[in-house]
N, C-alpha and C positions, 0 to 999 in steps of 0.2 A: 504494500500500500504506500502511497506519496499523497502528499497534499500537494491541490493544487499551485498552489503559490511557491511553494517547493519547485513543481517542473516546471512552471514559469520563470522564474529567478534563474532555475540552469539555461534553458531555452534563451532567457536576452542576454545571459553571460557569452554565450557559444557564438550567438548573432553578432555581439562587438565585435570579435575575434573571425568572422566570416567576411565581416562587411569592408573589412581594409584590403579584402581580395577579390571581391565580386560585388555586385549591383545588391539593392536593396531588396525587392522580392526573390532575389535566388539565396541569398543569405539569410532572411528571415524563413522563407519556406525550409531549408536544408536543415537549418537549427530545430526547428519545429518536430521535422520529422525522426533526425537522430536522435533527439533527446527523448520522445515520447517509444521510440520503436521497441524497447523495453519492455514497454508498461502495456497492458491493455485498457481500454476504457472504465470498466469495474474498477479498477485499485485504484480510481483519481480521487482523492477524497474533496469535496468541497460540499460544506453546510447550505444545505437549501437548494442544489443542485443536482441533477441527477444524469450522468449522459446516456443518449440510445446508440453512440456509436464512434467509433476512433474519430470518424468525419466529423460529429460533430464537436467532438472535444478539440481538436486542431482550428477549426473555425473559431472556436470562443475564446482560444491562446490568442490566435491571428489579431483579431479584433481587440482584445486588450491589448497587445504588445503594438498595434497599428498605432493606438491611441498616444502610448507611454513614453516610445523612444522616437516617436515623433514630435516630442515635448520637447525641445530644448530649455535647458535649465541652466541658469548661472544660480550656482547656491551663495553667490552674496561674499561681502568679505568684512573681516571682523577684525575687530580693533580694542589696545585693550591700555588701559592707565595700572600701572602698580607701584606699590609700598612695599618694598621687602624687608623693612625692619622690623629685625626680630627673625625675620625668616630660615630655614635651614634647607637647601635643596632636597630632595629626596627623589619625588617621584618617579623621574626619567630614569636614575641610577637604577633605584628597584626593579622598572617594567624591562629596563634593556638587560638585569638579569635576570628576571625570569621569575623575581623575587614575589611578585602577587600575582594569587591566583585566581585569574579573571573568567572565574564559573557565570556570575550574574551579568557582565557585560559579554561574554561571547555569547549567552544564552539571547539575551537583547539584542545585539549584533541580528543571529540569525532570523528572530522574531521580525524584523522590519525589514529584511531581503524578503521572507520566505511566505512570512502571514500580512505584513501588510505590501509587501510587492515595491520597497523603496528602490531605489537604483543604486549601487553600490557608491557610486561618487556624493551623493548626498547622505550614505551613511558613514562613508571615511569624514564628513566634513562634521557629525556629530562626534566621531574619535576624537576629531582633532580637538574641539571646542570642551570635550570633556576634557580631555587632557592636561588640557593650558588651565582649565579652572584647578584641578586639582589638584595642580603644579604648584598653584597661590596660596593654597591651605598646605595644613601642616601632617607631617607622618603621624597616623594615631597610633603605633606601635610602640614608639620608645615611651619603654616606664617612666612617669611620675614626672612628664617633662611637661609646665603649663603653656598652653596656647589660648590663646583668642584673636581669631581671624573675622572680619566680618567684609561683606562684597556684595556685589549689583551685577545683575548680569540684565542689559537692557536688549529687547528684542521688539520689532514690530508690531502693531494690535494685529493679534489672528492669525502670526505669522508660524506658528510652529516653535514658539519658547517652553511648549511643555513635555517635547521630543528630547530638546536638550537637558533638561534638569531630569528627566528618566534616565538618559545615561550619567548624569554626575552620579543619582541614586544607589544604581548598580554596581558602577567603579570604587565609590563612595565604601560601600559593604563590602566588595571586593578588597578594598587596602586595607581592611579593618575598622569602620567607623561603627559603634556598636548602638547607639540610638539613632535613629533617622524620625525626624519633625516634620509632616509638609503640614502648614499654612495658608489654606486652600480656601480663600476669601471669608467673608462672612455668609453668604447665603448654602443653606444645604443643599440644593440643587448643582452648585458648584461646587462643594465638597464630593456629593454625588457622583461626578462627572471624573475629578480627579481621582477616586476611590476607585473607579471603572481600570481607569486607566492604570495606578497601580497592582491591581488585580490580576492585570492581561499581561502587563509590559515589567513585574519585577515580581510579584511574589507565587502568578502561576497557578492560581489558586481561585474558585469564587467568593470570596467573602458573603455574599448573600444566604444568611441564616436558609431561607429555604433550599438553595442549591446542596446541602449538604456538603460545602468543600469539594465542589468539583474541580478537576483539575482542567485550567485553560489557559490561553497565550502562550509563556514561556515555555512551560511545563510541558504541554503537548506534541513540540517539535521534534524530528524524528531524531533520537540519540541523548533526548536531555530527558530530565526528572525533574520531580519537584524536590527544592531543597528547604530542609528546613525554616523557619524565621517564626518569629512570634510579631503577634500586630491584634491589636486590641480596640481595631474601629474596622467596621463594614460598611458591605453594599447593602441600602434597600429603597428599594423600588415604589415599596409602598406611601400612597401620600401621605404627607404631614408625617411620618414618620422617619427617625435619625437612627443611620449608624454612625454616629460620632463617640467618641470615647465618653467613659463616663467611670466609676473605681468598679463596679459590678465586671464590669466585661475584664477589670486585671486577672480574674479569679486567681486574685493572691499569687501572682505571676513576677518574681522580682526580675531585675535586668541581669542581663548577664556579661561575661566579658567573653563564653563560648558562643552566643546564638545573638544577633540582630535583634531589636525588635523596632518597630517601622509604626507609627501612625499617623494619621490623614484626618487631620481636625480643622473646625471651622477658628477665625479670629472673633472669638467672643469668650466674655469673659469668665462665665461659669464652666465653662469646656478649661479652658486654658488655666485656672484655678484650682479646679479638679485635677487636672493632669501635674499639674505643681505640686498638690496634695499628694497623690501618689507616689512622685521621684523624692520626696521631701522624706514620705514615712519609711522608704528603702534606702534612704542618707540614714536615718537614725538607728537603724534595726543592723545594716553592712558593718565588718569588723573595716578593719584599716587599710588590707593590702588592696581594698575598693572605694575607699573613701579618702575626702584628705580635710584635718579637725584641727585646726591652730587658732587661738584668740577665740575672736568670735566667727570665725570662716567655717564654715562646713559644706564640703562638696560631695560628691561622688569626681573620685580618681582612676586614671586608667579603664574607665568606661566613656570616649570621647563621642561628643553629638557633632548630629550636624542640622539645623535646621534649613530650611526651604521654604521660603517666603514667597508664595504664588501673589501675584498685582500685592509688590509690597510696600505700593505707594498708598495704597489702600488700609487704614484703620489701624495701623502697624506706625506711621506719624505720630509725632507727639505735636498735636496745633497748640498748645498753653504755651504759656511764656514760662519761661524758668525760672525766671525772679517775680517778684510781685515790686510794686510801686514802693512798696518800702526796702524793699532791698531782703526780702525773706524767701528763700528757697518753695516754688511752689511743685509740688507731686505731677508726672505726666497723665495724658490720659489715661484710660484705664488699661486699652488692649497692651499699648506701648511697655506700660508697667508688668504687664506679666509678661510679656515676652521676653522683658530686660532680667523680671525674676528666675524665671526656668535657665537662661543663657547663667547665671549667675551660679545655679544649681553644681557646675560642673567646671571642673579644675581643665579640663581641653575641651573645646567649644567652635564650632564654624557658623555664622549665619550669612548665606546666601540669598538675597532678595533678587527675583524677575518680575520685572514691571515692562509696559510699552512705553510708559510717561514717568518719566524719572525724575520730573521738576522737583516734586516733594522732598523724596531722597537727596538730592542733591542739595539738599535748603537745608538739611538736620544741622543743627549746631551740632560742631566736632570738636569744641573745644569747651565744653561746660559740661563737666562729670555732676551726676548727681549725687548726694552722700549715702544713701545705700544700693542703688542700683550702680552706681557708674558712669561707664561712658554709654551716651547712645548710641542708637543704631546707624550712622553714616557709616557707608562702604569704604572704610580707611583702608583694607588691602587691595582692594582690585576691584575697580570696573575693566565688565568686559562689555563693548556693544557688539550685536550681533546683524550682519546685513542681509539683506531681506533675498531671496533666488528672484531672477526675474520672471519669472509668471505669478508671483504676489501681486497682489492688487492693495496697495496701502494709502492711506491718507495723500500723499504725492503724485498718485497716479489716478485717483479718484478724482481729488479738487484741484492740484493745480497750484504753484505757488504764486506767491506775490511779484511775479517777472512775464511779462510777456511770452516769454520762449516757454514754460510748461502751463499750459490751460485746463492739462488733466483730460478726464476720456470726455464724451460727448452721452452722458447717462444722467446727468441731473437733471431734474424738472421741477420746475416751481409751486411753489405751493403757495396762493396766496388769501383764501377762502377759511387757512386755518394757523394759529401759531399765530394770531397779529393782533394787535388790539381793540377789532372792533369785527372779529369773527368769530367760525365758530369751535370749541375749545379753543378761547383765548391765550396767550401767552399772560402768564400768572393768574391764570384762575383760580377758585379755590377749591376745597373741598365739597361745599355744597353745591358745585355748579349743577344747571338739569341739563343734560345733552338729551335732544330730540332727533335730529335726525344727522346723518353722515354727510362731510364734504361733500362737493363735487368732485374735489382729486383725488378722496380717497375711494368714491366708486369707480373713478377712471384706474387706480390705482390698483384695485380687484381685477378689474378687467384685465393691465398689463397683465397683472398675476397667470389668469388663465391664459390670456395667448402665450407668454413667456412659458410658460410649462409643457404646453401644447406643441413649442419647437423642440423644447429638450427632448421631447416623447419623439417629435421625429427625426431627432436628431440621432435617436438610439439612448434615450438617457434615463428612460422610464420607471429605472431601475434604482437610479439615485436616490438620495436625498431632496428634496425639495421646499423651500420655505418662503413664508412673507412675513413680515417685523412692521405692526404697526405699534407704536412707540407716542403717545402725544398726551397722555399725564401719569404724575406718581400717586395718583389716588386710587385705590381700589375698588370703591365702589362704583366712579366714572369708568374705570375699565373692566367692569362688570357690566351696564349697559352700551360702552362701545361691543365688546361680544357682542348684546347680544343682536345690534343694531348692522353691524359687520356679520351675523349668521344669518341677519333677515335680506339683508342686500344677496347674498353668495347664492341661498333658496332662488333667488330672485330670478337671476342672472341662471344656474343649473336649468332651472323650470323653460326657461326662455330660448335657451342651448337643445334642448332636447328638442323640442317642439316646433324648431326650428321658424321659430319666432324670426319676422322680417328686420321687426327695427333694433332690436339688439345684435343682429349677427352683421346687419350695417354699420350699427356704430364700432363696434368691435372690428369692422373690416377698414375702417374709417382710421382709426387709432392705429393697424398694424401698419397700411399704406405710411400714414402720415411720421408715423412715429419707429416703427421698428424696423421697415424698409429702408428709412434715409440712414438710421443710426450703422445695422449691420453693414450697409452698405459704406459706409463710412470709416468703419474700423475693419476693412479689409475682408468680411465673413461671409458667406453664404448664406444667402434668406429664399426660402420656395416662395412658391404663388401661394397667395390664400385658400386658395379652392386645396391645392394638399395640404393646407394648416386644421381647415374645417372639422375632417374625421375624428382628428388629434383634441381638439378641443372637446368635442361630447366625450371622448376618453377621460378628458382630463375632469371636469365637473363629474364624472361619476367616481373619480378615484381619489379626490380632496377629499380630506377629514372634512363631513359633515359641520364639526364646531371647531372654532376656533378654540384655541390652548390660550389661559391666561396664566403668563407666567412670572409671580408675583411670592411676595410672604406668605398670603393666607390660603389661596386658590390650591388644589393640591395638585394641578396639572400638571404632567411632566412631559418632554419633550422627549420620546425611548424610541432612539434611534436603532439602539442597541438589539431591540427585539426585532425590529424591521430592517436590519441591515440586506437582506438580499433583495426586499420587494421594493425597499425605498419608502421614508415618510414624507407625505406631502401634504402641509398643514401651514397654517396660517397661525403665526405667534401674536400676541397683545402684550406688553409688557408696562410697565414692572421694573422693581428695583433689581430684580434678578439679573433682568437683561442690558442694566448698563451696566455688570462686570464682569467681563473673562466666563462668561455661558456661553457656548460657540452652537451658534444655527448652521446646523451642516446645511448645504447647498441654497445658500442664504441668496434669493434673487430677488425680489422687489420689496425697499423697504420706504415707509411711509413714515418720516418722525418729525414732530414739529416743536417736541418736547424741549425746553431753553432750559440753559445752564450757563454762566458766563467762569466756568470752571476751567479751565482747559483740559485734564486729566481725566475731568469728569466727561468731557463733552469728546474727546475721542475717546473713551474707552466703551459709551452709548453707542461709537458705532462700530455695531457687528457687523457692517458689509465688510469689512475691511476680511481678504483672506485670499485664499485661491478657486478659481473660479474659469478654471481649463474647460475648453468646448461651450463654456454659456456669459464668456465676459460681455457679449455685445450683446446678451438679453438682459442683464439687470437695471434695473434702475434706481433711482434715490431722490422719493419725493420728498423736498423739506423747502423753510424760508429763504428768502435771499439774504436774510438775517443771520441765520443760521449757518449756508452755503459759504459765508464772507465767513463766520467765527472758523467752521474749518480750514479753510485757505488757510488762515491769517494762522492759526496752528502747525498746519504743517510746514510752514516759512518756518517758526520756531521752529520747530522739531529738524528741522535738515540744517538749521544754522544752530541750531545745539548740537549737532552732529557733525557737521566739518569743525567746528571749536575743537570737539573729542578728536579726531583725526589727527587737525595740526597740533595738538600738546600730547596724544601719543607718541607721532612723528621724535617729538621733542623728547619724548622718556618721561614726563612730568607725571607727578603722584594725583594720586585722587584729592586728595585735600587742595593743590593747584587747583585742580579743577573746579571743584566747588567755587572755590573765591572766586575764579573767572568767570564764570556762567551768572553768579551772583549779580557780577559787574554788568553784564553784557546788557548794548540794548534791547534785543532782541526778545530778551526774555526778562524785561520790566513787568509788563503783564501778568506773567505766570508766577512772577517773585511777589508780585503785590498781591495775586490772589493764595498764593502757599504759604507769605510770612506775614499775615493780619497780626497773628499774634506776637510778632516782635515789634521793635520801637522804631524800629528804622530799615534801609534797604540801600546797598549802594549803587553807583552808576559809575561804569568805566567806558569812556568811548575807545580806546587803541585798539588799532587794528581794524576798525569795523568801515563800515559807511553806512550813512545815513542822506535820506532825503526827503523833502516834503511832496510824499506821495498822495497824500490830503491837504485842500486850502482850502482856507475860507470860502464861503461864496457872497460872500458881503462886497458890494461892488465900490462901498467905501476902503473897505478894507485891501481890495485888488489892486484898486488907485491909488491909494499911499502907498502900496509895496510895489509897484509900478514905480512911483519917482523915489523913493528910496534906494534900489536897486539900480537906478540910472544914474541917480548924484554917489552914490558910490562909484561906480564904474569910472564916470568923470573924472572923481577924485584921484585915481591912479594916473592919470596920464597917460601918455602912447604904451601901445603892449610893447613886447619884446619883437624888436625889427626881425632876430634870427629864427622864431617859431608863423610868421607872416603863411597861411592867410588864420592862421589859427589867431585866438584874442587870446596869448595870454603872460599877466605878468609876475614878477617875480619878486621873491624877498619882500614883499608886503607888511609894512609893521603892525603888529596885531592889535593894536589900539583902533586900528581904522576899520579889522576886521568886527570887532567888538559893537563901533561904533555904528557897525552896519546891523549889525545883531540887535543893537538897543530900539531900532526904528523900524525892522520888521517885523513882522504880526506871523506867529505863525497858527494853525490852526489848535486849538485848545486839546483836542480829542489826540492828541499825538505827543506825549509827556516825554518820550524820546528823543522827539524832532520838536524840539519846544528852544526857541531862542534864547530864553530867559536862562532855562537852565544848561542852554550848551556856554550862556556867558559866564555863568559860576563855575562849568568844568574849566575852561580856557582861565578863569581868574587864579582858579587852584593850582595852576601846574604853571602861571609865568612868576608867582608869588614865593615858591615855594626853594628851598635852597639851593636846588641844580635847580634853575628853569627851564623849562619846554615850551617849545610853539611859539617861540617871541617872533618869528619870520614864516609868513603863508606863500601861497602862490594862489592867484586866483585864475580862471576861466571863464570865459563869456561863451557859452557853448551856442555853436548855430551848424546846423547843415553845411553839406556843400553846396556851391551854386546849383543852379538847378531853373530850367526854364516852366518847370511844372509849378512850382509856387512862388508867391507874393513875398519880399521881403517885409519886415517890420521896422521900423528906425527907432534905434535903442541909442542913444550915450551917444550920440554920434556914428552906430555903427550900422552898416544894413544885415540885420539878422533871418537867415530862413529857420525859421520857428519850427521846432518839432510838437508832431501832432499828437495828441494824447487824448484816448476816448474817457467820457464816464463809466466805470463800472457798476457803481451801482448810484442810484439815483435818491439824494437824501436832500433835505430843505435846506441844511444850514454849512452843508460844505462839496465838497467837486473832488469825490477819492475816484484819483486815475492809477491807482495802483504801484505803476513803477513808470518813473519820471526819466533815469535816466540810460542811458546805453552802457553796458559794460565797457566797454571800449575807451568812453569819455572819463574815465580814470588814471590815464598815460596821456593825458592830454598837454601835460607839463613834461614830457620826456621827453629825450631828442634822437635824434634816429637812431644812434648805437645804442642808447638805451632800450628802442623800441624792439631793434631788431635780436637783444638779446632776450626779450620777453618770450618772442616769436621762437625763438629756437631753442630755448631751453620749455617753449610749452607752460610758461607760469601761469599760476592762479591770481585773479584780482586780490586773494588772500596773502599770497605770498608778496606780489609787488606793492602792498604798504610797508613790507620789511626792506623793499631799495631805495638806493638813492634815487631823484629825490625826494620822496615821498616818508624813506626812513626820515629828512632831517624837517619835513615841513608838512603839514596840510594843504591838500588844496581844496578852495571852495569854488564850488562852478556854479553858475549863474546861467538860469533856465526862462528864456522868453517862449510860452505857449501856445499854440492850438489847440483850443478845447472842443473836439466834438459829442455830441449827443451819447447817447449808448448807444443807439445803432448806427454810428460812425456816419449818417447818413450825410450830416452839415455841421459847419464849424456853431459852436455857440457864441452868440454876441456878447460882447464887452466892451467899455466904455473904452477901458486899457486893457491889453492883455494882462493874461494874468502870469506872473512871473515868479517862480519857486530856485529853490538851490541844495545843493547836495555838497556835502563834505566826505573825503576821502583823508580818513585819518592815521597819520604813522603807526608801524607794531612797534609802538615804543614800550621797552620791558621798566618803564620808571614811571609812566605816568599813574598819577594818584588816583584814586576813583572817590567819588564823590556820594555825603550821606544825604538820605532825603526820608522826611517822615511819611511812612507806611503813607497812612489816612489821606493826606495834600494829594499822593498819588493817584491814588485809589477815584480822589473826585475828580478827577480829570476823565477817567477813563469812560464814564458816560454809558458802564454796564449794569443790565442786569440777569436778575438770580432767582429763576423760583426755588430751589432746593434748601 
């Protein structure tokens, strides 16, 4: 007997090694057929499948392997900050001799070739990422020797960060670590899920009381066993009901330093109390050569933990201030403190946190120990980021960042009927709102649902997963009647499908023409005619879950993919607090959320599109505000400039604590600092290195006009440019008084604390005041086109300007956000040709050229006269003056000072809000 995944996995190993010799169907057929000719059809084992015959089992290899290694995959590249002090090498010495015995990682290894069909190159790239993590922690083997290691390992939302912390898991118990912790959110559906997963992928075993311990995933592949381990929380299925730990289930179970024991607990506080209560009464009852008793210290010794903090930006923060107003040490929150107690519990100790949004983390005060817990949770040894393979679909490749050149896919649609302040489920409603009847877009948004599924089904995909995420309050009794108001629309539409009802199979042909034809056609896909979409759609209405799953605290619906893995669930989700964290909607395609948060952390982690979404990327869609639409963008701009940040200071070798201070600094991430550090007194600001512009201006046509002649009598002020950069405008060695002087008289927009004049003249005050000064010499730019007989000049300062164009993106009363003002380019606009041409041939980043000259020894500020057009680009918008913005390019100087600003002042600038 063979599993099928088994001759699969040998089947596309044989095909690699064919295909560097011969064409693609004679090497995938040849493979197919050697590797099966063995076996007969009977011995294939695969659950829920059954074959009538060699032909047909070679067909349905064919067919998956057509699918898989026709995927091209970049598995991403990863980047890592570390602290080695204190540290002691070990792990590479041990593995290259031979020294640990890696039973639980080969067993894993084979598990994701063989049962879930990975491809070898993305399970070397989990080797290696365990590797390196386990590299950073410490040997649990040498007696009596104390550690304390704590780390971050940052991944993707929905990327596959919980593949990786299964192999630290494994390796983990392979090197000898005798307690394993996972910290698997606060909601039990999410413990649920993780619980699954360690059950399949480390212990081999069902935990679900009813299964009687059967043996599954590891356990069952062909040549391994189940090994030993003890684990004192389970699977269950049943609603409202936990298998989370609790002291019953230890049945007087102590730890040991022969056998593992593993639990899978939620972050709350009677769990995590309990469990403390437990390791506490096995501290007091252990003699010495397992414990370690000095003063007032009492540990468990030579029994080393490791915890695993799933989204450990999540409830695992301490948001209280540390000190109180009088200067009196105040208690963290509650989860904080028991996690900081249990880590204390033990004389060698690892905590590992994975998050997608690591803002929090990266905020923890690292330099303020508490007097009986300690130090906190910041990842003083190691951050690792993790990069995403290219068929992820991520916040970046969804929305688009803040630059012209990424706009993201062509999947969002507007919601404007819902999530606004004068529709229906408003943005901040309350709890007693009455909802009567459904959007418009989110009956349009059923609809995508069914056509969308209806291609998968002809796509061949009928088999999958299937979902929709309507997401638009945290009340539960509103999403008690959105059910059931969403189960009366779905009747609606089924009833109307069948019966082949005129004007519903129009409007519904109406929306695939108009909307799913221009999109697939657009991202490069194959779209049939409607008339073969037809058959597919009655298919589909009679195979949708009749009622929608509400997935929430109280509702006991659960989403059990598990039980449907071969026929596939397709079901329409309502959420719930569940679904804004780390609860993965397999085959997650039309989601509908209008639900506000001005969180960051919060507001990507809500969204569950983010994931992979091979063969059905150009059917999903993502109805939300333009509101909303903009907080994302504007997120994942953070998130990838908090990510080249991590890049250039790993580059550099810098520690984790570097890192904090810098990110702290950074503009980019004011926002996310102001919403993670409410509860400190202050926040700081460092501009080096960065650029900034005013991508937002006023739309005060007073306000235009004065920055219209302000920007002109400056310009004036300089005198001729520099004769040797001609036809370019620009001058040099600029004394920074006059730069200042030009900062005091321009207005920038309020909504942009940033890009705010006021406060870039307190940064520039602080660094020419201060003992070495900086910045005392700028260079400035009058940026304009080249000639050009297509457009009108402007007469600026004396000079004739061809104005670049820049459309509205989104359209607000009291300002003109065009997004991104300037050209990457206009950054070298002060360099002179052998400068220029050394940028060009060494390939540099805008990043790196604020570290040359001249840019190391000066700022330059370029000065932007505009064309403002409409949103739909169609005609320029009138103005009295144009309206004229500016952009600074500032040195990576390693000295300049960063500057403090109180929380609150920030905070009201920012002009967000917050139902949560």
């Amino acid at each position: 007997m063979i599993h099928f995944n088994e001759l699969k996995a040998n089947i596309r190993g044989l095909f690699e090694t064919f295909k560097k010799a011969m064409d693609y169907d004679k090497a995938m057929s040849q493979a197919i057929d050697m590797v099966c000719s063995p076996f007969s059809f009977e011995q294939v084992i695969l659950p829920g499948k059954a074959f009538a015959s060699i032909n047909e089992l070679k067909d349905y290899i064919r067919k998956e392997l057509d699918e898989e290694v026709n995927l091209i995959v970049d598995d991403g590249t990863h980047y890592s900050l570390t602290d080695n002090e204190g540290h002691i090498d070990w792990y590479r010495p041990k593995k290259a001799n031979d020294e640990i015995k890696f039973r639980f990682w080969n067993r894993y290894r084979k598990y994701l070739t063989h049962i879930k069909g990975w491809a070898e190159s993305s399970v070397d790239k989990i080797d290696t990422i365990s590797d390196e993590i386990l590299e950073n922690i410490e040997d649990p083997t040498i007696p009596n020797r104390s550690f304390d290691r704590r780390g971050l390992v940052v991944g993707y939302v929905q990327s596959g960060k919980t593949a990786n912390f299964m192999g630290i898991v494994n390796k983990a118990i392979d090197s000898g670590y005798r307690i394993v912790i996972i910290l698997a959110g606060t909601q039990e559906s999410l413990r649920q899920q993780t619980q699954e997963r360690i059950d399949e992928e480390v212990l081999g075993i069902d935990t679900n009381p009813e299964e009687k311990q059967k043996r599954i995933g590891v356990s069952t592949l062909p040549g391994e066993t189940y090994i030993p381990i003890d684990y004192f929380t389970e699977s269950n299925l049943k609603p409202n009901k936990s298998g989370d730990f609790n002291i019953r289930k230890s049945r007087g179970t102590p730890p040991s330093s022969e056998r593992p024991i593993l639990f899978v607990i939620k972050k709350n506080k009677s769990i995590l109390t309990n469990l403390r209560k437990y390791l506490q009464h096995w501290i007091d009852i252990f003699d010495d050569d397992l414990t370690y008793k000095k003063d007032n210290v009492s540990q468990f010794n030579n029994l080393p933990l490791l915890i695993i903090d799933d989204e450990a930006d999540q409830a695992s923060i301490n948001t209280k201030k540390t000190v109180s107003s009088d200067g009196d040490e105040l208690d963290p929150t509650a989860i904080n403190y028991c996690i900081r107690e249990i880590l204390n519990l033990f004389r060698q100790k690892v905590y590992i946190g994975f998050t997608a949004t690591p803002f929090a983390n990266i905020f923890i005060r690292h330099n303020i120990d508490h007097r009986v817990l300690g130090k906190d949770l910041f990842p003083s040894a190691f951050i690792k980021t993790l990069g995403a393979p290219s068929n992820y679909l991520g916040p970046k490749e969804v929305f688009g960042l803040n630059n012209d050149a990424d706009t993201g896919l062509p999947i969002y649609r507007g919601v404007a009927d819902s999530g606004g302040q004068n529709s229906i489920l408003p943005v901040r409603h309350k709890a007693d709102y009455t909802l009567t009847a459904l959007p418009e877009t989110l009956k349009q948004a059923l609809k995508a649902f069914i056509i969308s599924s209806a291609i998968r089904w002809y796509r061949g995909q009928d088999t999958k997963h299937n979902t929709m995420l309507i997401h638009c309050t945290r009340y539960n009794a509103i999403q008690a009647t959105l059910a059931e108001l969403v189960n009366d629309e779905v009747s609606i539409i089924k009833l109307a499908v069948l019966s082949d009802d005129i004007d519903i199979l129009t409007d519904m042909q109406e929306l695939y023409q108009k909307d799913f034809v221009l999109t697939s056609i657009e991202m490069d896909k194959i779209i049939p005619e409607w008339a073969d979409i037809i058959p597919f759609i009655k298919k589909t209405v009679k195979k949708l879950e009749q009622q929608c799953r509400i997935i929430n605290g109280t509702v006991g619906d659960i989403l059990d993919y598990k039980t449907k893995a071969r026929t596939g669930l397709w079901s329409i989700a309502i959420g719930g607090d569940k679904l804004s964290r780390g609860l993965t909607l397999e085959g997650l395609t039309i989601s509908y959320f209008t639900r506000s948060t001005s969180l960051y952390d919060t507001l990507m982690q809500m969204g569950r599109w983010f994931g992979y979404r091979n063969g059905f990327e150009d059917l999903c869609r993502i109805y939300t505000t333009p509101d909303l639409f903009k907080w994302y963008r504007h997120i994942s701009t953070a998130f990838e400039s908090l990510r080249e940040e991590f890049i250039e200071m790993s580059r550099l070798k810098l520690t984790p604590i570097d890192f904090g201070l810098r990110v702290e600094d950074h503009p980019d991430m004011m926002v996310t600092s102001v919403m993670k550090m409410r509860a400190a007194d202050n926040m700081r600001l460092n501009y080096q290195g960065t650029l900034i512009e005013t991508s937002t201006l006023p739309a005060s046509e007073t306000i235009l006009k004065s920055n219209f002649e302000v920007a002109q009598n400056f310009i004036l002020s300089l005198g001729k440019p520099d004769a040797d950069f001609e036809p370019r405008n620009v001058w040099f060695n600029i004394p920074v008084l006059l730069i200042q002087d030009f900062l005091k008289e321009y207005q920038t927009y309020k909504g942009l604390p940033t890009v705010n004049s006021v406060r870039i003249n307190q940064y520039i005050d602080l660094q020419r005041t201060k003992v070495f000064p900086e910045f005392l010499e700028w260079n400035v730019a009058l940026i304009s086109l080249t000639k050009s007989s297509d457009l009108e000049t402007v007469p600026f300062a004396g000079f004739k300007i061809y104005p670049y164009s820049r459309s509205i993106k989104d359209e607000r009363a009291n300002s003109l956000f065009i997004k991104r003002m300037i050209d990457p380019k206009d950054e070298i606009e002060d360099f002179n040709t052998i400068e220029r041409k050394n940028i060009e041939n060494n390939s540099l980043s805008n990043i790196e050229i604020r570290g040359l000259a001249p840019r190391k020894h000066r700022p330059l500020l370029m000065i932007y006269v505009l064309n403002i057009t409409d949103k739909a680009k169609t005609e320029n918008m009138w103005f009295e003056k144009q309206p004229v913005g500016f952009a600074i390019s500032w040195p990576a100087s390693e000295t300049a000072v960063p500057i403090n600003y109180v929380i609150n002042s920030v905070y009201a600038e920012l002009e967000l809000s917050e139902d949560d």
